[in-house]
N, C-alpha and C positions, 0 to 999 in steps of 0.2 A: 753190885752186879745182878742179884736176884732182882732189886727194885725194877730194874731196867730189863731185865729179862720180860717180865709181866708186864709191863708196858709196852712193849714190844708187840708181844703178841697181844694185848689189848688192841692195840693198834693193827693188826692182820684182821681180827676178829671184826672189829669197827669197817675195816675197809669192804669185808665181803658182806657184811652188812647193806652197806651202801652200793655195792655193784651187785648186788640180787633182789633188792627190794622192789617189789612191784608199786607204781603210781597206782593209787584209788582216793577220790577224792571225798571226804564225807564233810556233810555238814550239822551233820545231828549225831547224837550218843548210841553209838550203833550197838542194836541185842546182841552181846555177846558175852557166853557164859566166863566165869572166872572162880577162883577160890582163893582163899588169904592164906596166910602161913598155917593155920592150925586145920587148914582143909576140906575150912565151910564154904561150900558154894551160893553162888550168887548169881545178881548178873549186873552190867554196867547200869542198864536201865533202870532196875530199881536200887542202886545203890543210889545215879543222881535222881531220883523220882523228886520233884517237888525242890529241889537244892540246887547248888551252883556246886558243880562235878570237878576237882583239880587232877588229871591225871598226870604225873611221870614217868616214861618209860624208859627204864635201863636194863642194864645185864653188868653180870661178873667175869671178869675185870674191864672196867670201860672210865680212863683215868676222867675223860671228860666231863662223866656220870658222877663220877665220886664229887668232883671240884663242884659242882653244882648244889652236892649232897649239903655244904655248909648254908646254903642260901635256902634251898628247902626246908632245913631243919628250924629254922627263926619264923619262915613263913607257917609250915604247921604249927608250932609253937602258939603264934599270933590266931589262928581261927579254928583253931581243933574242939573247942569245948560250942563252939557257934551250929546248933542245929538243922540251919540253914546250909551250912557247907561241908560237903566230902572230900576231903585229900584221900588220895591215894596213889601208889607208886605200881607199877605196872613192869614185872620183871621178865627176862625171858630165860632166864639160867633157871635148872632144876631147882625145886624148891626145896631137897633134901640139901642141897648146896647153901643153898641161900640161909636154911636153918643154920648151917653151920659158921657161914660167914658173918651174921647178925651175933651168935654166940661166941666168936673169936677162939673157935678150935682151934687146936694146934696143924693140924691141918691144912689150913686157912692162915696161915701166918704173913706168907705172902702178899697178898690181897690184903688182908685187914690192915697190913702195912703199906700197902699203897693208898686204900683206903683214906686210913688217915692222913697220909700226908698229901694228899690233894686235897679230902674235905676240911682238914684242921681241926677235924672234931676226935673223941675216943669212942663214939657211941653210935649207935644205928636205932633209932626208936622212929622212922617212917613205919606206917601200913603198910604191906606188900603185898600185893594178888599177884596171879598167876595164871595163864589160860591152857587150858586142859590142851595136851597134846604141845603146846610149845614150851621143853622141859630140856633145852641147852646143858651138856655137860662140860666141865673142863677139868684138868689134870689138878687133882690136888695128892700125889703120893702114889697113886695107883691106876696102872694103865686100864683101860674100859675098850670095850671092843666097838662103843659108838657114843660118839660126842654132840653129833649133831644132834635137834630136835625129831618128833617122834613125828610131826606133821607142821612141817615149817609154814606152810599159809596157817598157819593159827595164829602163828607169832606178830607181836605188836604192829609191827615194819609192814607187814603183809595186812593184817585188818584195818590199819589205820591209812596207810598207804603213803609214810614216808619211808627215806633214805639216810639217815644214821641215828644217834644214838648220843645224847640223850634227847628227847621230843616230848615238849608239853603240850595240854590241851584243856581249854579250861571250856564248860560247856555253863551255861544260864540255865537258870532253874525253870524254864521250858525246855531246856534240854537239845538247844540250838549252841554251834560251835560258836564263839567268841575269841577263842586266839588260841595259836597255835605258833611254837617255836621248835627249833630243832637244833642242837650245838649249845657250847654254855662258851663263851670266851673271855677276853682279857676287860670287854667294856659291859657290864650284864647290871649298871645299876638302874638304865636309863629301862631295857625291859623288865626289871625286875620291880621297878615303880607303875610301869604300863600295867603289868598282872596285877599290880596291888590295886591299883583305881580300879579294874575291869570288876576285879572282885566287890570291891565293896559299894560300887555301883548296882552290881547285879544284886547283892544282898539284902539291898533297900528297895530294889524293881518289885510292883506289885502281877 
């Protein structure tokens, strides 16, 4: 029942997602500042400076993010030591949250149990950044007198300018957009082999 409860509302959370996100359409690695888990800032542009840029954008709890998260985890796996190339995950849930969902508090039981059983995995070892001002709270034990983000046009949906959740975007190390997806479904090997060529296309591009 818990399982389904948080899916649930995953699923409310997904849907106002997609009925408030503004259309903007970009085709290049837009300046925009971010920080990673340990709350060293950055920015997109020089993270992909000179590389071929992997973003994913999710939030907690978003089952569709999770189930996605198994096919992520194999593809970093595959190019994470490649100098040439940046993965990184792009969250919109608070980052004091997210520390705690990667760490499997107790807290967080729920989730990490959805977690897993959509991704198949026991583990979280993606990158995660975060963008200043878009910092999503959700109920884990203790009511909070505000849930929503502190300045929602910050948030992925809004800079990037889709409509749900999970969205990839893979930029050329000119730093020009090459693909972009949104949703993970039941047939993901036919684009999941699309990403794989795009990549190691570009990572040979002089």
């Amino acid at each position: 029942m818990k399982v389904i409860t948080c899916s649930l509302f995953a699923f409310f959370i997904l849907l106002g997602c997609i009925v408030h996100a503004q259309t903007r359409k970009i085709k290049s690695i837009p300046d925009i500042e971010v920080y990673d888990i340990n709350g060293k800032h950055t920015t997109l542009k020089q993270l992909g400076q000179n590389k071929v840029l992997f973003i994913d954008c999710w939030f907690v709890p978003c089952p569709p993010c999770f189930r996605e998260m198994g096919m992520l985890h194999k593809l970093y796996a595959q190019y994470k030591d490649n100098k040439k190339f940046c993965f990184i995950t792009l969250c919109q849930t608070d980052s004091g949250i997210v520390k705690r969902f990667i760490a499997q508090d107790k807290s967080m039981t729920n989730f990490v149990n959805l977690y897993k059983h959509y991704s198949m995995r026991d583990d979280f070892k993606l990158p995660v950044y975060f963008i200043p001002g878009c910092n999503e709270k959700i109920y884990t034990g203790k009511v909070l007198a505000k849930y929503t983000p502190d300045d929602k046009t910050k948030c992925p949906d809004r800079q990037f300018g889709f409509r749900g959740y999970p969205t990839v975007f893979i930029f050329n190390n000119r730093g020009k957009l090459i693909f972009k997806k949104t949703g993970y479904g039941d047939y993901e090997d036919e684009n999941t082999q699309k990403m794989k060529d795009l990549i190691a296309r570009s990572l040979t591009a002089k």
